[in-house]
Biotite code that builds the C-alpha atoms (Angstrom):
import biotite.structure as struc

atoms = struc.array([
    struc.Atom([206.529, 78.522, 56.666], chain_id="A", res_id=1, res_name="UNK", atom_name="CA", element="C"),
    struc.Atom([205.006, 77.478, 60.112], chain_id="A", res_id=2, res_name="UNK", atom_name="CA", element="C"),
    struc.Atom([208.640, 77.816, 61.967], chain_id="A", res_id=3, res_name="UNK", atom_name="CA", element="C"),
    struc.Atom([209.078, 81.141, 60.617], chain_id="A", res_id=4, res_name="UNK", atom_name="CA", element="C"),
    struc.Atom([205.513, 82.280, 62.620], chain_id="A", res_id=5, res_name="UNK", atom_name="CA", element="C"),
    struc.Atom([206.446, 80.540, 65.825], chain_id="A", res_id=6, res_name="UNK", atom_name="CA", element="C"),
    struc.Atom([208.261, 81.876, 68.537], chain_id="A", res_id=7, res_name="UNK", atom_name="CA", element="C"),
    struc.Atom([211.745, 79.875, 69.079], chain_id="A", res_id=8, res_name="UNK", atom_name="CA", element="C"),
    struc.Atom([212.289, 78.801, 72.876], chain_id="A", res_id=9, res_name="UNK", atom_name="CA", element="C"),
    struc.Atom([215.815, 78.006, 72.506], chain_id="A", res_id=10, res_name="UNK", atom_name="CA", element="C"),
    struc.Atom([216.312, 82.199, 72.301], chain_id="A", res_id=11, res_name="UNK", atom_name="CA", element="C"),
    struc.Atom([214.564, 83.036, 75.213], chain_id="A", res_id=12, res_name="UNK", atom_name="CA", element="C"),
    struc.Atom([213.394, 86.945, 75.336], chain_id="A", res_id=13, res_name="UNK", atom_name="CA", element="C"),
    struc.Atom([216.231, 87.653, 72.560], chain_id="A", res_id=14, res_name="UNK", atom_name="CA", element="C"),
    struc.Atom([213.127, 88.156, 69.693], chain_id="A", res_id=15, res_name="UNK", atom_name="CA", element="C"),
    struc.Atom([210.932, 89.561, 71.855], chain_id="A", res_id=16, res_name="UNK", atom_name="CA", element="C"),
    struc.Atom([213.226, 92.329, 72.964], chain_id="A", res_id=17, res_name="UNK", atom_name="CA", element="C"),
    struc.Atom([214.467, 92.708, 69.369], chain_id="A", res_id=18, res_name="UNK", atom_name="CA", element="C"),
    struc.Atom([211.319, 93.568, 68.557], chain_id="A", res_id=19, res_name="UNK", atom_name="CA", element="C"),
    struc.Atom([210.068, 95.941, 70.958], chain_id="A", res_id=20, res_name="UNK", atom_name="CA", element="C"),
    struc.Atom([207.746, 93.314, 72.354], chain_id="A", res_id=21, res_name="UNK", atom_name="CA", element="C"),
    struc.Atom([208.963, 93.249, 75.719], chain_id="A", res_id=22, res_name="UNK", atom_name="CA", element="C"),
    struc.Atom([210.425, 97.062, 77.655], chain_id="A", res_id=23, res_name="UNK", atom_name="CA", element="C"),
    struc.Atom([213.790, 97.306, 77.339], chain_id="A", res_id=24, res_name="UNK", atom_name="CA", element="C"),
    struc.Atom([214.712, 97.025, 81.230], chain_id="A", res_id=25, res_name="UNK", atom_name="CA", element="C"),
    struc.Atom([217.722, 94.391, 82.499], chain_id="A", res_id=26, res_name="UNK", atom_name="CA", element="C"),
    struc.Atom([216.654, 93.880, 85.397], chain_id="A", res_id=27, res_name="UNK", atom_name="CA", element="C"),
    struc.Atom([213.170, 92.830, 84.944], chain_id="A", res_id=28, res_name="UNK", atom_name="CA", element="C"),
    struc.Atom([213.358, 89.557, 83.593], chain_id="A", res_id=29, res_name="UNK", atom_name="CA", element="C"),
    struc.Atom([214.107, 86.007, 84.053], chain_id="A", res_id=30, res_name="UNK", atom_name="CA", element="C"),
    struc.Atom([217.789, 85.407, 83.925], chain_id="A", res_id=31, res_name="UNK", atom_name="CA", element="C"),
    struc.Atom([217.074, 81.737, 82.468], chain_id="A", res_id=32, res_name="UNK", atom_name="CA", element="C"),
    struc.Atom([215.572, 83.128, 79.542], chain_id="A", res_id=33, res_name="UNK", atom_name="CA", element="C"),
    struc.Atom([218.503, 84.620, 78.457], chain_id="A", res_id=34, res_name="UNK", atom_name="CA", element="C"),
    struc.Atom([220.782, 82.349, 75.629], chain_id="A", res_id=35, res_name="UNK", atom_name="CA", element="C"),
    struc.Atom([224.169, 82.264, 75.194], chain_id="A", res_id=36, res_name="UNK", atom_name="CA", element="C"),
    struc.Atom([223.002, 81.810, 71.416], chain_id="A", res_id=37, res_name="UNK", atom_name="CA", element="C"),
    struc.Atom([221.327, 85.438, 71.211], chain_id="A", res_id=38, res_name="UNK", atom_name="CA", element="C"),
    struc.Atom([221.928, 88.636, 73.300], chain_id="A", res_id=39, res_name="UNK", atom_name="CA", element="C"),
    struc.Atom([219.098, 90.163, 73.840], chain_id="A", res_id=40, res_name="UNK", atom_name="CA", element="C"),
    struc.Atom([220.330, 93.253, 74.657], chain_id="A", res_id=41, res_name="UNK", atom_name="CA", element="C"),
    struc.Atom([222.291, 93.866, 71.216], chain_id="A", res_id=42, res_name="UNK", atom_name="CA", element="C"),
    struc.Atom([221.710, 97.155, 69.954], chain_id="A", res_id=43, res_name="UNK", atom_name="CA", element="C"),
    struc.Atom([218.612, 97.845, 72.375], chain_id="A", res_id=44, res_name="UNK", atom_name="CA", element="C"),
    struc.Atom([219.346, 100.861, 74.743], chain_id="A", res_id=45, res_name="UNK", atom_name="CA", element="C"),
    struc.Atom([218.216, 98.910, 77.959], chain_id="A", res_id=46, res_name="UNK", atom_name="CA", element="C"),
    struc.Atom([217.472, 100.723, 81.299], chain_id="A", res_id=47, res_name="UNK", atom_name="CA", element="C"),
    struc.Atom([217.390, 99.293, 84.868], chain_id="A", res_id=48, res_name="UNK", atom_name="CA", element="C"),
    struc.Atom([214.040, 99.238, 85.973], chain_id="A", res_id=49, res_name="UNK", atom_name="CA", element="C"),
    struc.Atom([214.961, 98.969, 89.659], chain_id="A", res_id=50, res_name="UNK", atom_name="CA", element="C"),
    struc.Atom([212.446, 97.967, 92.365], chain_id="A", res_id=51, res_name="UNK", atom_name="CA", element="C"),
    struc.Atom([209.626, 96.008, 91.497], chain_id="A", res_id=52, res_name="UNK", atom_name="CA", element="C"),
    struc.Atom([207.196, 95.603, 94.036], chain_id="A", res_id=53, res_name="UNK", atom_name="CA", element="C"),
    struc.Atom([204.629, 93.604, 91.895], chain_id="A", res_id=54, res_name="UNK", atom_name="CA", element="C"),
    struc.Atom([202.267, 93.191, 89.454], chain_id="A", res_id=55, res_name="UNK", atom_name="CA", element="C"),
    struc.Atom([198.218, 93.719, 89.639], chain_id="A", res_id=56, res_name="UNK", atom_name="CA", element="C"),
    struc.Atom([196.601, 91.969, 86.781], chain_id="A", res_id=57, res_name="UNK", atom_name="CA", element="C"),
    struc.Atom([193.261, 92.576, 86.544], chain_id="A", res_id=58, res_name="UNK", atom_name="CA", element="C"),
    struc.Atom([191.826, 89.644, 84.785], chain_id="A", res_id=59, res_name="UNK", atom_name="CA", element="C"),
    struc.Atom([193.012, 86.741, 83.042], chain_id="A", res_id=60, res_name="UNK", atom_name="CA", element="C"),
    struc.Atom([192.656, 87.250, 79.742], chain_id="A", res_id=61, res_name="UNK", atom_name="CA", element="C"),
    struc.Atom([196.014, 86.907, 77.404], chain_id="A", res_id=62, res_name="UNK", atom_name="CA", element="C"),
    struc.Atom([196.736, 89.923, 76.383], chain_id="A", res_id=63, res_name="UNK", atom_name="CA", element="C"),
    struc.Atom([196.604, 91.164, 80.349], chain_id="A", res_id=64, res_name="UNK", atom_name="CA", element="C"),
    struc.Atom([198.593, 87.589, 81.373], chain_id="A", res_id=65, res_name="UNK", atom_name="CA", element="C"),
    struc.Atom([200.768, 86.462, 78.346], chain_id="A", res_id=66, res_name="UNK", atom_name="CA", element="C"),
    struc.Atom([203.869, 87.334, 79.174], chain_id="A", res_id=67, res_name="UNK", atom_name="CA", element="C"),
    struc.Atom([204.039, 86.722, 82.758], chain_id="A", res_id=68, res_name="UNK", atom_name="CA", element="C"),
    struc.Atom([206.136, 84.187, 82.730], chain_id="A", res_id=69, res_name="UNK", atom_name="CA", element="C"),
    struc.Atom([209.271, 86.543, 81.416], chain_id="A", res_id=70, res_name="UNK", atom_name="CA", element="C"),
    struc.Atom([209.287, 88.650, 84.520], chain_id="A", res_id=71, res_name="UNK", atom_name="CA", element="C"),
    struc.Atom([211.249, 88.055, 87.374], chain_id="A", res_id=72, res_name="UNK", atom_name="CA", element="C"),
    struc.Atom([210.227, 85.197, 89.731], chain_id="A", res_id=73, res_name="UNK", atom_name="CA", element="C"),
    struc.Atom([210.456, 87.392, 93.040], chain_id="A", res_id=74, res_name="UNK", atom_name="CA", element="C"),
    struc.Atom([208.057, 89.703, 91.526], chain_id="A", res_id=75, res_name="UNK", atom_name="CA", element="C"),
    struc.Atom([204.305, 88.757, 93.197], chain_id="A", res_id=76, res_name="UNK", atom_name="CA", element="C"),
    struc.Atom([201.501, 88.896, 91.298], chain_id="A", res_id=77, res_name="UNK", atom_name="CA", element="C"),
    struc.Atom([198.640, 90.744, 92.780], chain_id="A", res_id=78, res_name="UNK", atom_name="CA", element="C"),
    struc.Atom([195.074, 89.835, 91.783], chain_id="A", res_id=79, res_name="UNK", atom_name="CA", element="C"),
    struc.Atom([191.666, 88.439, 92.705], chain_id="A", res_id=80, res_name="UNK", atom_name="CA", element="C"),
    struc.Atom([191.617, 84.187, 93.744], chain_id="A", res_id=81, res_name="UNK", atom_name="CA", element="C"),
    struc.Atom([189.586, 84.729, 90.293], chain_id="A", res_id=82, res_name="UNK", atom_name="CA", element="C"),
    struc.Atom([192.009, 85.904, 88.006], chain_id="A", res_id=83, res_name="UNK", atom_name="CA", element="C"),
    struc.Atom([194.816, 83.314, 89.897], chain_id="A", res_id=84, res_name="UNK", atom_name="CA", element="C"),
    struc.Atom([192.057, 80.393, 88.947], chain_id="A", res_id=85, res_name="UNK", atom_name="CA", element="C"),
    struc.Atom([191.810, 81.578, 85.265], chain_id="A", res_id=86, res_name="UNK", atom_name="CA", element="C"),
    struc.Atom([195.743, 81.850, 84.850], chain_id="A", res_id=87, res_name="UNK", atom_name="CA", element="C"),
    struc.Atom([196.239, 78.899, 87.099], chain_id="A", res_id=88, res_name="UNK", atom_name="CA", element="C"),
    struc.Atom([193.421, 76.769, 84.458], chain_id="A", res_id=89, res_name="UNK", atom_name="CA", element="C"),
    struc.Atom([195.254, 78.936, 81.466], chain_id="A", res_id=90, res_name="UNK", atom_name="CA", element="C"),
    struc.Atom([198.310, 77.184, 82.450], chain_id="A", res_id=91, res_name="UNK", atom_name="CA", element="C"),
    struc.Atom([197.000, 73.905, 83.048], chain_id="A", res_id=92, res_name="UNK", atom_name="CA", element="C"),
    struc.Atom([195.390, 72.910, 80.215], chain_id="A", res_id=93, res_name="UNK", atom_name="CA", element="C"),
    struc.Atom([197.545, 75.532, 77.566], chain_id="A", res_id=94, res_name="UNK", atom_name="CA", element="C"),
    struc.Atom([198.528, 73.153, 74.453], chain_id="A", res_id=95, res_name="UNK", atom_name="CA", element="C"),
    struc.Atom([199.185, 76.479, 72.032], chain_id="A", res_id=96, res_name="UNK", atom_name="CA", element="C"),
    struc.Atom([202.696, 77.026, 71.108], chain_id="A", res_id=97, res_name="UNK", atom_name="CA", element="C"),
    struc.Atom([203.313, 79.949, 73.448], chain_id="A", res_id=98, res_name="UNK", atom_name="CA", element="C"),
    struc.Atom([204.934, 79.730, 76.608], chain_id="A", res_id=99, res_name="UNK", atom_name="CA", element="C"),
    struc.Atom([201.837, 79.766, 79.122], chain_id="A", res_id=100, res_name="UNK", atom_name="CA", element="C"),
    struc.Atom([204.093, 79.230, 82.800], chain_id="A", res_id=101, res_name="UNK", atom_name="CA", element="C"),
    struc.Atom([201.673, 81.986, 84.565], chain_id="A", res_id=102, res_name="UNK", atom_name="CA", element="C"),
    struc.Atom([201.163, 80.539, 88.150], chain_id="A", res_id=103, res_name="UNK", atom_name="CA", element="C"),
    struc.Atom([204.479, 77.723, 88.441], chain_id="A", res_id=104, res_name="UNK", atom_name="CA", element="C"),
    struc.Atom([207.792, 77.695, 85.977], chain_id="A", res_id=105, res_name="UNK", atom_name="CA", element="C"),
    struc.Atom([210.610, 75.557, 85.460], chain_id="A", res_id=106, res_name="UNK", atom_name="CA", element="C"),
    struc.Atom([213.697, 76.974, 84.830], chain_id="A", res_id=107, res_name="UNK", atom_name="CA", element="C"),
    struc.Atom([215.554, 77.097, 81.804], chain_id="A", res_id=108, res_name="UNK", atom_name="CA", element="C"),
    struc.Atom([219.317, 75.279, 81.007], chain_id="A", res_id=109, res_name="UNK", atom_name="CA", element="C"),
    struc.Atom([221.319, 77.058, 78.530], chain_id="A", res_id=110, res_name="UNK", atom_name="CA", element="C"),
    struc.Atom([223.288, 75.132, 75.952], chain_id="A", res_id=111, res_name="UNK", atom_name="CA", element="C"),
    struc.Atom([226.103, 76.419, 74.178], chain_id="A", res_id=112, res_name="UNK", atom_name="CA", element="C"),
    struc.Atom([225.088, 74.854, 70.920], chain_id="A", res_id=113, res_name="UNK", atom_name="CA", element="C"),
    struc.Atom([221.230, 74.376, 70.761], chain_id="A", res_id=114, res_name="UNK", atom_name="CA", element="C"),
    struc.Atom([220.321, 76.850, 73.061], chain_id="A", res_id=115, res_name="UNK", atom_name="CA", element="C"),
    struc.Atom([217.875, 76.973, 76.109], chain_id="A", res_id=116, res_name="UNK", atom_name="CA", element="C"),
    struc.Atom([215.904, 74.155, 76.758], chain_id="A", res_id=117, res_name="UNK", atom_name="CA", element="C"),
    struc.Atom([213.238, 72.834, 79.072], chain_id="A", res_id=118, res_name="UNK", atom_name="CA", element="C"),
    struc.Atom([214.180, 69.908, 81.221], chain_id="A", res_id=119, res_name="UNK", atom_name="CA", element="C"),
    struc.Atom([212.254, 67.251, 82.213], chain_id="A", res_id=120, res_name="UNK", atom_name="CA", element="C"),
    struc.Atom([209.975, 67.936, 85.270], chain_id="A", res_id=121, res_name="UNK", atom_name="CA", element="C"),
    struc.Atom([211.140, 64.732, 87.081], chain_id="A", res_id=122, res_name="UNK", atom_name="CA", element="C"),
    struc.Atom([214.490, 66.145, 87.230], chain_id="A", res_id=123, res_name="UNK", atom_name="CA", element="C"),
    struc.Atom([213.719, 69.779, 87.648], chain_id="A", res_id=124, res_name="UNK", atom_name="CA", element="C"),
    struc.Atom([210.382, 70.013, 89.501], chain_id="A", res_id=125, res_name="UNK", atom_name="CA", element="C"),
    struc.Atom([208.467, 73.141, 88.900], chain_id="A", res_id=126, res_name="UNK", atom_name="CA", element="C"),
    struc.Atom([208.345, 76.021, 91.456], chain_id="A", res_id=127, res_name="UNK", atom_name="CA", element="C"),
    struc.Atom([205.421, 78.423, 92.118], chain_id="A", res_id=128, res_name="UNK", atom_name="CA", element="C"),
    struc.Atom([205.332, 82.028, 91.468], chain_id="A", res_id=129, res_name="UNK", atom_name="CA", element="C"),
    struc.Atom([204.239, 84.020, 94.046], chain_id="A", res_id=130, res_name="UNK", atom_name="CA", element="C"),
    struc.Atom([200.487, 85.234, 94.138], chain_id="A", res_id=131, res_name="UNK", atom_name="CA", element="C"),
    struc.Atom([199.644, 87.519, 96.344], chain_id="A", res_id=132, res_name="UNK", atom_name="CA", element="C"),
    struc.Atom([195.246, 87.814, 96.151], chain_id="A", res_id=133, res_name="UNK", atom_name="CA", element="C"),
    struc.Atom([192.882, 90.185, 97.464], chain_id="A", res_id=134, res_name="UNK", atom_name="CA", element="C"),
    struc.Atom([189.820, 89.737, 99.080], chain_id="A", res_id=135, res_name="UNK", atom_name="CA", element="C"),
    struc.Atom([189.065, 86.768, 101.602], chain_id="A", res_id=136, res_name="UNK", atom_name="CA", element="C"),
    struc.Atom([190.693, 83.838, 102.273], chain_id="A", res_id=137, res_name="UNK", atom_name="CA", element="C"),
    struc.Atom([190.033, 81.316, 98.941], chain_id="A", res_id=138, res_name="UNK", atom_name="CA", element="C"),
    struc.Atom([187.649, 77.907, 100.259], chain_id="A", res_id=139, res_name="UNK", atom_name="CA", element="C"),
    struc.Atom([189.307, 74.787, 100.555], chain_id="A", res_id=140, res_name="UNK", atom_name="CA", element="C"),
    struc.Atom([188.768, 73.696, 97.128], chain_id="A", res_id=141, res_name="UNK", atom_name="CA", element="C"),
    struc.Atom([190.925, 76.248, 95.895], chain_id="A", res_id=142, res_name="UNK", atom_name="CA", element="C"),
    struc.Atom([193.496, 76.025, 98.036], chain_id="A", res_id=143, res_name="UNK", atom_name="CA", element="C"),
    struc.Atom([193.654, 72.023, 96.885], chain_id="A", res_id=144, res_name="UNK", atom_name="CA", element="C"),
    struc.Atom([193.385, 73.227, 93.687], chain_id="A", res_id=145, res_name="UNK", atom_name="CA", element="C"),
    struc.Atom([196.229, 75.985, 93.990], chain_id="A", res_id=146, res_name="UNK", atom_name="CA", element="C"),
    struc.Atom([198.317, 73.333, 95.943], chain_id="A", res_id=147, res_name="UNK", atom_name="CA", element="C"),
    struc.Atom([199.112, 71.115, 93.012], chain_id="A", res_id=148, res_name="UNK", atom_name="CA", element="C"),
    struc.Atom([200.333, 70.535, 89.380], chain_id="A", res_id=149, res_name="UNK", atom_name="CA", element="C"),
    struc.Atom([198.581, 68.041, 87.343], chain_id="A", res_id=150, res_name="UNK", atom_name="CA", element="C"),
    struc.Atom([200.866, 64.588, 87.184], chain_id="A", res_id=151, res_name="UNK", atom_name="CA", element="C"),
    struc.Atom([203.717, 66.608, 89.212], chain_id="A", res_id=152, res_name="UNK", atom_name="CA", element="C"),
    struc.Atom([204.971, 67.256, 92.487], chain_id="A", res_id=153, res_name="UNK", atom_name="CA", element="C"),
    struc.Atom([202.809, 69.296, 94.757], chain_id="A", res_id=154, res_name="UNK", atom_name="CA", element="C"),
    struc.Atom([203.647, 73.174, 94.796], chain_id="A", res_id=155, res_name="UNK", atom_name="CA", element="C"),
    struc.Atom([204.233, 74.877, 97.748], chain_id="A", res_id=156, res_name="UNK", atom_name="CA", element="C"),
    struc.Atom([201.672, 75.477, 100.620], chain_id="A", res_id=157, res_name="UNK", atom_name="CA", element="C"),
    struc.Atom([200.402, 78.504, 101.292], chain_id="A", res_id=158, res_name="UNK", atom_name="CA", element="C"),
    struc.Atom([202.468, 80.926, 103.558], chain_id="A", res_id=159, res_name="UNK", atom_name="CA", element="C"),
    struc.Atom([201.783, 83.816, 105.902], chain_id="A", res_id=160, res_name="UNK", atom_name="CA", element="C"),
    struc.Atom([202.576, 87.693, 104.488], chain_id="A", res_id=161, res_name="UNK", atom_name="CA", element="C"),
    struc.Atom([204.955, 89.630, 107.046], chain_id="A", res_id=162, res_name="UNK", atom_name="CA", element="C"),
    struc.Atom([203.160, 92.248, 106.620], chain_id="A", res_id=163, res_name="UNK", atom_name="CA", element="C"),
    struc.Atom([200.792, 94.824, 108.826], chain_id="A", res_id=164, res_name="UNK", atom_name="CA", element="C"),
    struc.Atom([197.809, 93.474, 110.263], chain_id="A", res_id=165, res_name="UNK", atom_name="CA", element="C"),
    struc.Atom([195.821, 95.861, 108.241], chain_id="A", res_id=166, res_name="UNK", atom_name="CA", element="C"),
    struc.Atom([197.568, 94.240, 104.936], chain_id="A", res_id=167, res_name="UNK", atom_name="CA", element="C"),
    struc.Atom([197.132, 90.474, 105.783], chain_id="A", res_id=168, res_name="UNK", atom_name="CA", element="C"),
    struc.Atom([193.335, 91.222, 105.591], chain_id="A", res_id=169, res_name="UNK", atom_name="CA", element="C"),
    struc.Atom([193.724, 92.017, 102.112], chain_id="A", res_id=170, res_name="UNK", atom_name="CA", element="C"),
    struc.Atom([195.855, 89.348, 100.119], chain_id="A", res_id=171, res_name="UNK", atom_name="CA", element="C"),
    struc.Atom([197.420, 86.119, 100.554], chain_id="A", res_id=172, res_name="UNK", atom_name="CA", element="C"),
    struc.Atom([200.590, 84.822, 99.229], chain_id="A", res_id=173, res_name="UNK", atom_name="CA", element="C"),
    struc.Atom([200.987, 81.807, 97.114], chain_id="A", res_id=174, res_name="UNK", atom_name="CA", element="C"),
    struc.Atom([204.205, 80.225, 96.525], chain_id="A", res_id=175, res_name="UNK", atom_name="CA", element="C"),
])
């Protein structure tokens, strides 16, 4: 009974899209969580969503945060150092049988026969979504903190916005 209650990672968004879970839009999710197995888009009259120019969360509670880590990974994440600290510690210590890949992801491979899979971070190191945070610049021990995966490969540094003086006040991107 238990694998009938549990979500299947070898399909990807396929179930969630099925069942109205997840907006029907193409174009807003990962690619690599699409299976060759399952096509998500059977039967669902899907839309493109077109530009997306981000996403403000406003805390980091589940139900706001869950399913993050479908979306596309150019699309930023706007939100207080806070909420990035919850979803970042979400992630981190997340032993539940949902995907939790909020702040860094690894991409999926695709198998003709079992499906998608998660490889091995020593061989495919994870990458960091982008955060883009409001309010003043985070203290050092969050930017150590925000710098680094637990038993993995450091994540990307933090970079400088292009964006109008006026803007960079304001947020901060993470990658």
């Amino acid at each position: 009974m238990r694998n009938f209650c549990s979500q299947k990672n070898c399909s990807g968004i396929y179930e969630h899209i099925q069942m109205g879970l997840l907006p029907p839009f193409r174009d807003l999710y990962r690619e690599d969580f699409i299976s060759g197995l399952a096509d998500p888009w059977d039967g669902i009259d899907a839309k493109p969503i077109g530009d997306v120019e981000g996403v403000l969360v406003s805390h980091a509670h589940v139900d706001h945060i869950g399913s993050i880590h479908h979306l596309r990974t150019d699309i930023p994440i706007y939100c207080t150092p806070m909420t990035a600290a919850v979803s970042r510690a979400l992630q981190d210590t997340g032993l539940g049988a949902t995907i939790t890949e909020y702040c860094y992801y690894v991409n999926r491979i695709d198998d003709e026969e079992t499906g998608l899979s998660t490889p091995h971070y020593r061989t495919h190191p994870a990458i960091a979504r982008k955060y883009m945070l409001s309010g003043p610049k985070p203290n050092e021990k969050f930017l150590a903190y925000w710098s680094n995966i637990p038993s993995r490969a450091p994540l990307n540094r933090l970079s400088s916005a292009k964006q109008t003086p006026a803007a960079e006040k304001r947020c901060l991107i993470f990658r």
